[in-house]
ROSE-4610 file (N, C-alpha, C; in Angstrom, 1 decimal, always signed):
// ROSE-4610
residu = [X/X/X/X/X/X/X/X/X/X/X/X/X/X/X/X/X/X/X/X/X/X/X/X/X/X/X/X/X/X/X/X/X/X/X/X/X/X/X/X/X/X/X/X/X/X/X/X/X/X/X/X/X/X/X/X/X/X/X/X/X/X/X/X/X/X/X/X/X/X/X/X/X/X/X/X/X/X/X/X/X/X/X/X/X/X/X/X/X/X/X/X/X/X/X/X/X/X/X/X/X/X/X/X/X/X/X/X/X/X/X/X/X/X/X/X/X/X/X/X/X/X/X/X/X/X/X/X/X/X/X/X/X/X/X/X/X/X/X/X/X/X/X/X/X/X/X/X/X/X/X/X/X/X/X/X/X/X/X/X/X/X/X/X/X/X/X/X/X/X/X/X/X/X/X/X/X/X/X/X/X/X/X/X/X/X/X/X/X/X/X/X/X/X/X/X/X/X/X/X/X/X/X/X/X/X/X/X/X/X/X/X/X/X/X/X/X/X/X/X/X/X/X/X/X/X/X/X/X/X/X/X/X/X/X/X/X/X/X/X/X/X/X/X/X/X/X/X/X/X/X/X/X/X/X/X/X/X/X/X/X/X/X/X/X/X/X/X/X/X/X/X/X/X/X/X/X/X/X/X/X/X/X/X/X/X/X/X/X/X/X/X/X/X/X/X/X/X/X/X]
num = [1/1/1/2/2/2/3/3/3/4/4/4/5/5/5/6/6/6/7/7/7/8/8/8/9/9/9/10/10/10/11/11/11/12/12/12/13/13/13/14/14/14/15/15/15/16/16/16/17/17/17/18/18/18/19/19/19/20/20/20/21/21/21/22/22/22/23/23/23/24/24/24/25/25/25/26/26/26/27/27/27/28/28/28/29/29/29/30/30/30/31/31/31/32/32/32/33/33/33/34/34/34/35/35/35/36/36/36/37/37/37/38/38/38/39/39/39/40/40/40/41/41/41/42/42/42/43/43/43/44/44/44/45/45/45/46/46/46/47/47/47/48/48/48/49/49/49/50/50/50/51/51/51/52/52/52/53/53/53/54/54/54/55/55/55/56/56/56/57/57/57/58/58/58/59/59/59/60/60/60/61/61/61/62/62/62/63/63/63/64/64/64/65/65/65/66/66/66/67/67/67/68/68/68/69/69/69/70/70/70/71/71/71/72/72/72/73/73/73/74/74/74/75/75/75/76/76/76/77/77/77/78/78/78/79/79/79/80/80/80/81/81/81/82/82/82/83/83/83/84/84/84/85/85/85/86/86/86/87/87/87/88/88/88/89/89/89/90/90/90/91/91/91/92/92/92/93/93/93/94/94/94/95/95/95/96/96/96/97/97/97/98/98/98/99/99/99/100/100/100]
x = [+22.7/+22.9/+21.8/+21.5/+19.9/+19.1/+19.0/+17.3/+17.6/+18.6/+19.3/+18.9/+18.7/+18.8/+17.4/+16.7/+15.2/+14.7/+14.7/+14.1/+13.9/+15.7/+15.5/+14.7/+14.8/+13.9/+12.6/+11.9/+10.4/+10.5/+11.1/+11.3/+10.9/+11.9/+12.5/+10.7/+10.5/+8.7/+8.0/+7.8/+6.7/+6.6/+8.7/+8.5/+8.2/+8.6/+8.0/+6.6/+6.0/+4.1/+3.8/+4.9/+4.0/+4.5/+5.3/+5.7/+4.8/+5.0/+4.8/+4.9/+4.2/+4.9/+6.1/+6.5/+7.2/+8.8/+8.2/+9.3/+10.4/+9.0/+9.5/+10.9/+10.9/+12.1/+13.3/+13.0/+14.4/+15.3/+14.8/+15.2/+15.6/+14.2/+15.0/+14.5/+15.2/+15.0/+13.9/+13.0/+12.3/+10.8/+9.8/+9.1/+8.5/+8.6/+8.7/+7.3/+6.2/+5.1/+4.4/+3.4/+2.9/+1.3/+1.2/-0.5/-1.1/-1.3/-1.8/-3.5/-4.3/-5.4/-5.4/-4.7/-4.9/-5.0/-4.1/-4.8/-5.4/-6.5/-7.6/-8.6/-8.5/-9.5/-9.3/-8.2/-8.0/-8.9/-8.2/-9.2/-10.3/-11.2/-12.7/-13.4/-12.8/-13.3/-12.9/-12.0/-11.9/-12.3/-12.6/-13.3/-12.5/-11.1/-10.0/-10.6/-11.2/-11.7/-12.3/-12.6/-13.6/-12.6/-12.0/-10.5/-9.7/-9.4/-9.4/-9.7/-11.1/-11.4/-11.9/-12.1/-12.0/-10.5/-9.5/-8.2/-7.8/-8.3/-8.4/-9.2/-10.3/-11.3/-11.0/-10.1/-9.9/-8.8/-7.8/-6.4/-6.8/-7.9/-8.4/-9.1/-9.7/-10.2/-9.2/-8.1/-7.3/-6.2/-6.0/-5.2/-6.1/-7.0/-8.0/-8.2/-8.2/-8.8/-6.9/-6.0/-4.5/-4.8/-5.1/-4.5/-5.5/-6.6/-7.2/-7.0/-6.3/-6.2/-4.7/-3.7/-2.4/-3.0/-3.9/-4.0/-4.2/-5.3/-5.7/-4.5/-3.5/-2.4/-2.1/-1.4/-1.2/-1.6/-3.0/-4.0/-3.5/-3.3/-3.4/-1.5/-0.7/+0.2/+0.6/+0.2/+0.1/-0.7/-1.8/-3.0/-3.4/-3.0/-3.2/-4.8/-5.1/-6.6/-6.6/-7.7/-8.1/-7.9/-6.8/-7.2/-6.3/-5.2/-4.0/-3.1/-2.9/-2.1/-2.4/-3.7/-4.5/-5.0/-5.2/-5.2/-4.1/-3.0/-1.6/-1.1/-1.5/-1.3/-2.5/-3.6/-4.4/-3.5/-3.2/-3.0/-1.8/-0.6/+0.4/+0.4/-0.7/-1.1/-1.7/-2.2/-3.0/-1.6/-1.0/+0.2/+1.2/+1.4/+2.2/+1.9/+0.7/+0.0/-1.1/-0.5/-1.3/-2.2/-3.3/-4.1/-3.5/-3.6/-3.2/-3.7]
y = [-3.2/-4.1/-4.1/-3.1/-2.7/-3.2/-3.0/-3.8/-5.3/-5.4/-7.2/-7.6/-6.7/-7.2/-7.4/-6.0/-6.1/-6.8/-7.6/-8.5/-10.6/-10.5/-12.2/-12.6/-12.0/-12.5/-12.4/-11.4/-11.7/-12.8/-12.7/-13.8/-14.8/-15.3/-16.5/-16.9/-15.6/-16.0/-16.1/-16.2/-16.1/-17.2/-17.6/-19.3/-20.3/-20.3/-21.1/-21.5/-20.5/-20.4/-21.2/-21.4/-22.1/-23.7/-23.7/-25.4/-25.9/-27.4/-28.4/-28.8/-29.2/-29.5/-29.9/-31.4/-32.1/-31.5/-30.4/-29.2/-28.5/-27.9/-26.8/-27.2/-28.2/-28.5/-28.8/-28.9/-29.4/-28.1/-26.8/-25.5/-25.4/-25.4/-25.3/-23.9/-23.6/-22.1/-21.6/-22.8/-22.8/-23.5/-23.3/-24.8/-25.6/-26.6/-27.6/-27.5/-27.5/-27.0/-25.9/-25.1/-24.2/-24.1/-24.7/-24.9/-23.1/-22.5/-21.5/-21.0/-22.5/-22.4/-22.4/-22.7/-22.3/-20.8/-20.0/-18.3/-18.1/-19.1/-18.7/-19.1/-19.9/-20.2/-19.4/-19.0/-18.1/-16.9/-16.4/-14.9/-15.1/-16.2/-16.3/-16.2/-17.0/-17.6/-16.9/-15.9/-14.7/-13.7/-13.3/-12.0/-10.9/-11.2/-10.3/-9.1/-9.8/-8.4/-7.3/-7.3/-6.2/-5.6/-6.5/-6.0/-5.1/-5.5/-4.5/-3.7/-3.6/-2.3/-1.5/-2.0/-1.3/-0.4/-0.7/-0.2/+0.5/+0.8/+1.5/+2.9/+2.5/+3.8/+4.3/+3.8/+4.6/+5.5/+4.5/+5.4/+6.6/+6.7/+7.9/+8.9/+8.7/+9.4/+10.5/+9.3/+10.2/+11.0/+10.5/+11.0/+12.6/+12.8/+13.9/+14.5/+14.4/+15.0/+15.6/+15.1/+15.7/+16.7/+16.1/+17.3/+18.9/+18.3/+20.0/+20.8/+20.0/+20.4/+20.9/+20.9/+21.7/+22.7/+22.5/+23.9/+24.8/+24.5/+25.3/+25.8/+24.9/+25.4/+26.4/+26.2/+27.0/+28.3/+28.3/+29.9/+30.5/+29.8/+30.4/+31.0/+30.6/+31.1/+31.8/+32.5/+33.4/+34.5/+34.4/+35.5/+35.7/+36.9/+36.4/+36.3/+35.7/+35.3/+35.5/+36.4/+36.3/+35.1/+34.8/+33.4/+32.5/+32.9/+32.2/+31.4/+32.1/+31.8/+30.3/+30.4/+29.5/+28.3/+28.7/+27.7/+26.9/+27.7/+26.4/+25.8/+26.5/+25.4/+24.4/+24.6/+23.7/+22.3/+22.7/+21.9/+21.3/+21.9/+21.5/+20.3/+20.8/+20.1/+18.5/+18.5/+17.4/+16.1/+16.6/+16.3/+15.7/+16.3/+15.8/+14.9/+15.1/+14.5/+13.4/+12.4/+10.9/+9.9/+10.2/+9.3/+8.0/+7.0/+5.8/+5.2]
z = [-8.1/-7.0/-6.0/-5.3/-4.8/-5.5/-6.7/-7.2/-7.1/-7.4/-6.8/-5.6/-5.1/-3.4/-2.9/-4.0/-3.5/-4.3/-5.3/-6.5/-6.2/-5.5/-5.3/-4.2/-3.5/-2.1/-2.8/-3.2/-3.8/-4.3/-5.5/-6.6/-5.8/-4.6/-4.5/-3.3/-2.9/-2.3/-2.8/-4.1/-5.2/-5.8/-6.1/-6.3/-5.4/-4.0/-3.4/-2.6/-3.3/-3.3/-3.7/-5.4/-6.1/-6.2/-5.2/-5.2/-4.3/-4.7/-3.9/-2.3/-1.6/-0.6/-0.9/-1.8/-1.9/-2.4/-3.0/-3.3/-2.9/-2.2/-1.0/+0.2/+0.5/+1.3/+0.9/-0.6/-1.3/-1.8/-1.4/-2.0/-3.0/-3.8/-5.4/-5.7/-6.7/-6.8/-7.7/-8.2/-9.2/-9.2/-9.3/-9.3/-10.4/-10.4/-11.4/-12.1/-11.7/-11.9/-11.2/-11.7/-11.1/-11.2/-10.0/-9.9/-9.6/-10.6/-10.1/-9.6/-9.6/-9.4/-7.8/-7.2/-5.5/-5.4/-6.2/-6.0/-6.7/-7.4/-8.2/-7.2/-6.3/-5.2/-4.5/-4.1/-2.5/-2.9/-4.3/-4.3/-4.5/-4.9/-5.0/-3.7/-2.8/-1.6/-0.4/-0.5/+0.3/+0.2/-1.1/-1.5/-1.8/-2.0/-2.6/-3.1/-4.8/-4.9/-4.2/-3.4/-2.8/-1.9/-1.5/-0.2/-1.9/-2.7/-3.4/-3.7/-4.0/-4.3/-3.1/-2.2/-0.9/-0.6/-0.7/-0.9/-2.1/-3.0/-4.2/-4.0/-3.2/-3.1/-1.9/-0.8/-0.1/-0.3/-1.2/-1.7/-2.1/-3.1/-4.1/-3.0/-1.6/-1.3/+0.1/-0.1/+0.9/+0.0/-1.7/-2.1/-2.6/-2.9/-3.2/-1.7/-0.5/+0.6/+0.5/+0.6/+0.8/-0.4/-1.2/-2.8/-2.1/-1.6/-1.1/+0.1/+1.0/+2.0/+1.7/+0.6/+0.2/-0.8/-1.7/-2.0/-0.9/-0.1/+1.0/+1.9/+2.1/+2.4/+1.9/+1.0/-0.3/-0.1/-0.2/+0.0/+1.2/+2.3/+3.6/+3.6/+2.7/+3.1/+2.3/+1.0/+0.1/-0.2/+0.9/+1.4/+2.4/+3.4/+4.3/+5.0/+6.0/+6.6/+7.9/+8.2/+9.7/+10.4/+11.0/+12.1/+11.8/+10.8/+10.0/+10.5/+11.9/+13.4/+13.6/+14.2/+14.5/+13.5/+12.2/+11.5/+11.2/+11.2/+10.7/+12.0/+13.2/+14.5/+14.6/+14.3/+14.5/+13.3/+11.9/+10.9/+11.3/+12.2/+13.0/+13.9/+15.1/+15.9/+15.4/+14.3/+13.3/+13.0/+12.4/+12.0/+13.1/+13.9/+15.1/+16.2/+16.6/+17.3/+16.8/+16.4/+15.8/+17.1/+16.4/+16.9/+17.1/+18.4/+18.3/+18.9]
C-alpha cells in the first residue's frame, strides 16, 4: 500500500509531462501521445549531461572521503592515540555544528 502511495503521484507527474496542453486540463490519467523529443531538447540545450556527471563525481568523492574518515574512526577507537580526546571532539564538533 506504501509503494502505492509513493508510485501514483510520480506516475501521474510523468504522465502529465508528456501531455498536451490540450490534455492536460482534461485530467486524464494517461497521455494520448507522447512527444518525447521536448526532453530530448531540454537535455541538449541545458547541458543535463554534465549537471550529471557533475553529481556523479561528486557522489563518488564524498562517498570515498566518508568510507576513510570511518576507517579512521574505526583506528582511533580500537587503538589508542595520543590526542584521541581531542580528535573525536574535534570529529564531534564537525558533525553537530553545520555550516550554514
Amino acid at each position: 500500500m506504501g509503494a502505492l502511495v509513493a508510485v501514483v503521484p510520480f506516475f501521474y507527474t510523468v504522465s502529465v509531462s508528456l501531455m498536451n496542453l490540450t490534455e492536460a486540463p482534461e485530467r486524464r490519467l494517461a497521455a494520448q501521445h507522447t512527444p518525447v523529443q521536448n526532453y530530448v531538447n531540454a537535455w541538449n540545450q541545458a547541458n543535463f549531461s554534465q549537471y550529471s556527471w557533475n553529481s556523479v563525481r561528486i557522489s563518488a568523492i564524498t562517498l570515498l572521503a566518508s568510507c576513510i574518515l570511518h576507517v579512521g574512526c574505526l583506528c582511533l577507537c580500537a587503538y589508542g592515540v595520543l590526542g584521541q580526546e581531542l580528535l573525536f571532539s574535534l570529529l564531534l564538533a564537525t558533525l553537530m555544528l553545520q555550516k550554514q
